[in-house]
mmCIF file of the C-alpha atoms, coordinates in Angstrom:
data_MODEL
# 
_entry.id   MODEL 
# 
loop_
_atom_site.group_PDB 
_atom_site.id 
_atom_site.type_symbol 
_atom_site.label_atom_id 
_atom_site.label_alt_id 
_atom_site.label_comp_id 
_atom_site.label_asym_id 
_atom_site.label_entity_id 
_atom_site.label_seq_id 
_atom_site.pdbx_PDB_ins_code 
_atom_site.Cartn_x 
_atom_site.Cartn_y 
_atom_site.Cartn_z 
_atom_site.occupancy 
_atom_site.B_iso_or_equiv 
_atom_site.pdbx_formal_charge 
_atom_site.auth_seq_id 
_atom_site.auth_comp_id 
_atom_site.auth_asym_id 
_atom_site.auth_atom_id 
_atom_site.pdbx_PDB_model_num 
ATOM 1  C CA . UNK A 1 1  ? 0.000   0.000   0.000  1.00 0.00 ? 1  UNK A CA 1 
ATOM 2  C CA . UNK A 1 2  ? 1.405   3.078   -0.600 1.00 0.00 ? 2  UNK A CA 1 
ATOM 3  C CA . UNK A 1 3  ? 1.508   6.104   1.905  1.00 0.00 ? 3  UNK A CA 1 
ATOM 4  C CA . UNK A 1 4  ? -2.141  8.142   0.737  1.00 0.00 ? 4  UNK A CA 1 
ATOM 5  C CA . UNK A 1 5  ? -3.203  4.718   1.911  1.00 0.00 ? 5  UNK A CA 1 
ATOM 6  C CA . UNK A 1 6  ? -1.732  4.559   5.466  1.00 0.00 ? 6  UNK A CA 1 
ATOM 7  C CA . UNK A 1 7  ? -2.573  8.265   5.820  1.00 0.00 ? 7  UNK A CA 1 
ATOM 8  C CA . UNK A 1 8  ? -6.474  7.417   4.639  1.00 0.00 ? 8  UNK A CA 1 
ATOM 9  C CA . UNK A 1 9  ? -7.053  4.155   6.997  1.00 0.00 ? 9  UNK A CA 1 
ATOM 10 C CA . UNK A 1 10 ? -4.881  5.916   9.682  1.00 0.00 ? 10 UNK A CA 1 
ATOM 11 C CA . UNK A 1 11 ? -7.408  8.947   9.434  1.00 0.00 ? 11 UNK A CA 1 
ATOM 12 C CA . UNK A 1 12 ? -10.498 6.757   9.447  1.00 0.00 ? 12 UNK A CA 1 
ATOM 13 C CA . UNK A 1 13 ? -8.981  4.380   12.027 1.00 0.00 ? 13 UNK A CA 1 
ATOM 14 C CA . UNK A 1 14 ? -7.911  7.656   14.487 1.00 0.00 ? 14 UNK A CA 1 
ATOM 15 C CA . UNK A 1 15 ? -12.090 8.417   13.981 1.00 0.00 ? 15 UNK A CA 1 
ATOM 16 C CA . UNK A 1 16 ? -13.464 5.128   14.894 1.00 0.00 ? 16 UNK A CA 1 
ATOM 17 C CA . UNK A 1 17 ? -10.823 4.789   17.651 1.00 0.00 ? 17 UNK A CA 1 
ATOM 18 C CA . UNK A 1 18 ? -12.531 8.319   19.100 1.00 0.00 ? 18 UNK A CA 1 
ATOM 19 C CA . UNK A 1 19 ? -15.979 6.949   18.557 1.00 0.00 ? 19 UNK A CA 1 
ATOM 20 C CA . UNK A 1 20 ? -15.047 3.547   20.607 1.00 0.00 ? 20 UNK A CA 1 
ATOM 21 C CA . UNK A 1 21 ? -13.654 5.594   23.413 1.00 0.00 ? 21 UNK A CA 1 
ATOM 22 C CA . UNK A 1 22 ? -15.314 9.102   23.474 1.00 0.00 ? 22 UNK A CA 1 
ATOM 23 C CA . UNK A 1 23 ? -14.348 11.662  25.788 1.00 0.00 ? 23 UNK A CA 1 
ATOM 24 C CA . UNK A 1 24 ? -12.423 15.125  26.353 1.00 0.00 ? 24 UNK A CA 1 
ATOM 25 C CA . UNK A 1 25 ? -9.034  14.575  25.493 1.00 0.00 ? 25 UNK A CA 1 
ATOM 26 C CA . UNK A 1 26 ? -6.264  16.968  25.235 1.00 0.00 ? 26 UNK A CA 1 
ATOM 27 C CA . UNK A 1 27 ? -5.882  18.153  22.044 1.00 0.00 ? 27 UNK A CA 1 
ATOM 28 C CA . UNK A 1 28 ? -7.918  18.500  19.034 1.00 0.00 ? 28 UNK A CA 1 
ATOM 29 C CA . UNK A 1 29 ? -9.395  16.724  15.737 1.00 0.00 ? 29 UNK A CA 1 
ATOM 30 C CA . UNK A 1 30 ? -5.543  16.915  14.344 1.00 0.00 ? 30 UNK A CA 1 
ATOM 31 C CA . UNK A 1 31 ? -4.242  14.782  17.616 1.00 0.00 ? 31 UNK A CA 1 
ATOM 32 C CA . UNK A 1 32 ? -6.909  12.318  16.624 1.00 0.00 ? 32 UNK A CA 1 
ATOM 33 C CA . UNK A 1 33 ? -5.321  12.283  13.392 1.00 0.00 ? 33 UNK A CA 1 
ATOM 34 C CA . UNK A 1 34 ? -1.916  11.838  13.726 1.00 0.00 ? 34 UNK A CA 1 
ATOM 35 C CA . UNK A 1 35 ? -2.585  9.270   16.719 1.00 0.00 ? 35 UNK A CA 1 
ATOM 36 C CA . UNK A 1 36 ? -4.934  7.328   13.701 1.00 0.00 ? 36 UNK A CA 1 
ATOM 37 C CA . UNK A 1 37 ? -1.627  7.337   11.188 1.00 0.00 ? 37 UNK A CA 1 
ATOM 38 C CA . UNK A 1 38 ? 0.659   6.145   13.584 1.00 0.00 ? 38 UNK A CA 1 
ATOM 39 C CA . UNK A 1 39 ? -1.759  3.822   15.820 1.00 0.00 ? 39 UNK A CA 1 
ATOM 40 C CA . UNK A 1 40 ? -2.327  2.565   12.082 1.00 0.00 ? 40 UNK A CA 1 
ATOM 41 C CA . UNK A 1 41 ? 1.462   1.534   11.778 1.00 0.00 ? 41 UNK A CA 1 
ATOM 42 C CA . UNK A 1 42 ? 1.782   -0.008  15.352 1.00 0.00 ? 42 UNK A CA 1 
ATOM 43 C CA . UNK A 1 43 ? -1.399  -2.074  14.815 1.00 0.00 ? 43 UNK A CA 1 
ATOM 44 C CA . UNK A 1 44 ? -0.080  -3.426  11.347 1.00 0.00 ? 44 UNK A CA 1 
ATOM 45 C CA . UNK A 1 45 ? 3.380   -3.866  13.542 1.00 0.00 ? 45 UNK A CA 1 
ATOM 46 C CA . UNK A 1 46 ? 1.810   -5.526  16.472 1.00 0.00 ? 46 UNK A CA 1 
ATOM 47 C CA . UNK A 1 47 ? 0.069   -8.034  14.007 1.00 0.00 ? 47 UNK A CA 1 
ATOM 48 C CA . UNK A 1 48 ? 3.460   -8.900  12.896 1.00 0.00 ? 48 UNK A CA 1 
ATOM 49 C CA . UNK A 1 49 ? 5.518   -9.419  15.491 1.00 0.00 ? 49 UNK A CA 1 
ATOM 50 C CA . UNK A 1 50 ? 2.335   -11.322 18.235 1.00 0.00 ? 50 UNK A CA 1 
ATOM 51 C CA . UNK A 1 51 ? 0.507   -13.244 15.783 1.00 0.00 ? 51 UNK A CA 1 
ATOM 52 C CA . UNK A 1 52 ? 2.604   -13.656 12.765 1.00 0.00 ? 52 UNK A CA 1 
ATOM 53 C CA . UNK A 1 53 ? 0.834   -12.502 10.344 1.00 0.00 ? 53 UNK A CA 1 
ATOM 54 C CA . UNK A 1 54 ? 1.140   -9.583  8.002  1.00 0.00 ? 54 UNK A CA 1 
ATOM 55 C CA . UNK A 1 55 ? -1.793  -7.389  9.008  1.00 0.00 ? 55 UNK A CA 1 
ATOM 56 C CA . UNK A 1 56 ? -1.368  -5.251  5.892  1.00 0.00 ? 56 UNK A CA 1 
ATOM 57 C CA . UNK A 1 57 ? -2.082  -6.572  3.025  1.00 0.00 ? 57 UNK A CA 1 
ATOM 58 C CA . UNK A 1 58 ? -4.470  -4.532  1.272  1.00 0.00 ? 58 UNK A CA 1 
ATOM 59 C CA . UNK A 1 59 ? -6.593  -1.564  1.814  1.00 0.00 ? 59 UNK A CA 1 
ATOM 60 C CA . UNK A 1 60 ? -10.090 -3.201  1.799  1.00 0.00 ? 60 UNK A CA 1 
ATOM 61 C CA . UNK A 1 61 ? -8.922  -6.198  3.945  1.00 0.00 ? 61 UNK A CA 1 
ATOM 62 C CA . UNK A 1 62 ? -10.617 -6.874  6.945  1.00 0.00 ? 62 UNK A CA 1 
ATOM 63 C CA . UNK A 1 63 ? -7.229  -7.053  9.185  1.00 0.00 ? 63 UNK A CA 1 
ATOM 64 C CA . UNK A 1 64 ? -5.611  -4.072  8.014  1.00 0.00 ? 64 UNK A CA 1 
ATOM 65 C CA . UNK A 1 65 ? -8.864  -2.241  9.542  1.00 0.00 ? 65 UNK A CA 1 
ATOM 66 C CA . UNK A 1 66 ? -8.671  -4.291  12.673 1.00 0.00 ? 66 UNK A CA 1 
ATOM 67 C CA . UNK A 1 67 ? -4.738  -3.792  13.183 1.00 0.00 ? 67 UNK A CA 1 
ATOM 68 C CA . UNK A 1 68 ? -5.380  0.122   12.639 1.00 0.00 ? 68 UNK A CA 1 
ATOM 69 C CA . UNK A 1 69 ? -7.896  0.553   14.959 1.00 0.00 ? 69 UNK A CA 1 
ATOM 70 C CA . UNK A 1 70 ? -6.762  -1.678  17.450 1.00 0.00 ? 70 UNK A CA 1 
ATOM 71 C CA . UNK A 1 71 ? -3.471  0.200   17.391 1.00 0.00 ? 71 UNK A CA 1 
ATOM 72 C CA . UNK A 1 72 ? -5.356  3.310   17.660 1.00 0.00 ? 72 UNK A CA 1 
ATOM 73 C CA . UNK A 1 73 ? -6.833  2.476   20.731 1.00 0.00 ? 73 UNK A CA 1 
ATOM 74 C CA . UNK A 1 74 ? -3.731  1.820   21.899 1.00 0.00 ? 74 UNK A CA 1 
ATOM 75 C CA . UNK A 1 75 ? -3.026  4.746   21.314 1.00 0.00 ? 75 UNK A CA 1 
ATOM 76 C CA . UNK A 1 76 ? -5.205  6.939   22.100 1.00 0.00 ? 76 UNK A CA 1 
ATOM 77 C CA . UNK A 1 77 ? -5.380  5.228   25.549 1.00 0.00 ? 77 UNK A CA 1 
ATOM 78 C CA . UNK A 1 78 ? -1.610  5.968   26.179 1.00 0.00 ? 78 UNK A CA 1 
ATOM 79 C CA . UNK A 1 79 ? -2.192  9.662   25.247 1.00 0.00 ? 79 UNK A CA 1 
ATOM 80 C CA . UNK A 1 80 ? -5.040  10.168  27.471 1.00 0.00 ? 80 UNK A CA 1 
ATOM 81 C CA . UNK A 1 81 ? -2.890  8.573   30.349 1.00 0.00 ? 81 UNK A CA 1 
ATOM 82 C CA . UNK A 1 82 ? -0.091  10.724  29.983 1.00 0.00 ? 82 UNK A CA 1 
ATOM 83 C CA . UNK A 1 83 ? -1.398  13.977  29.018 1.00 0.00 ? 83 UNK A CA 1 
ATOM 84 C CA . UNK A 1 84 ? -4.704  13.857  30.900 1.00 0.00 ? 84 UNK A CA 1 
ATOM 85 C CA . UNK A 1 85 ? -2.773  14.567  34.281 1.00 0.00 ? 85 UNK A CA 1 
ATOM 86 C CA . UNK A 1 86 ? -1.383  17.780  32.952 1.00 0.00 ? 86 UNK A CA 1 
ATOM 87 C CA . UNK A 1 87 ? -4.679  18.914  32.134 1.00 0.00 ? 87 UNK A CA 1 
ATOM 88 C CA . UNK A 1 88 ? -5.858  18.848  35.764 1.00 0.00 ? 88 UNK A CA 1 
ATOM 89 C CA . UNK A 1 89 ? -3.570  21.231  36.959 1.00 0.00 ? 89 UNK A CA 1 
# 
């Protein structure tokens, strides 16, 4: 897949990450982003190196979607954890 690709499921994958988990977080709709793209590259990662299994091998496949948004999570989790005790203060 090329990188319009990664940047496309990593944009839709950042959105359906917020949806699963909604909330206030620190930061705005371009956080989401970015934490989409790159939870996108650690779920396809993650797939890899756990299960064996190359997570990424097409746009419209089913486990490139999961690995995304799973990774998204991820991270999205981790950011709220570290930033959301600055935002008490």
């Amino acid at each position: 897949m090329g990188i319009i690709a990664w940047i496309v499921i990593g944009l839709l994958a950042g959105a359906i990450a917020k949806l699963l988990l909604p909330g206030k977080d620190p930061g705005g709709i371009i956080i989401t982003m970015l934490i989409g793209i790159a939870g996108g590259l650690l779920g396809g990662w993650l797939g890899k190196v756990i299960f064996g299994v190359d997570s990424i091998d097409g746009f419209f496949n089913l486990s490139t979607w999961v690995a995304a948004i799973v990774g998204s999570l991820i991270l999205l989790i981790l950011y709220r954890v570290i930033t959301g005790n600055r935002r008490r203060a």
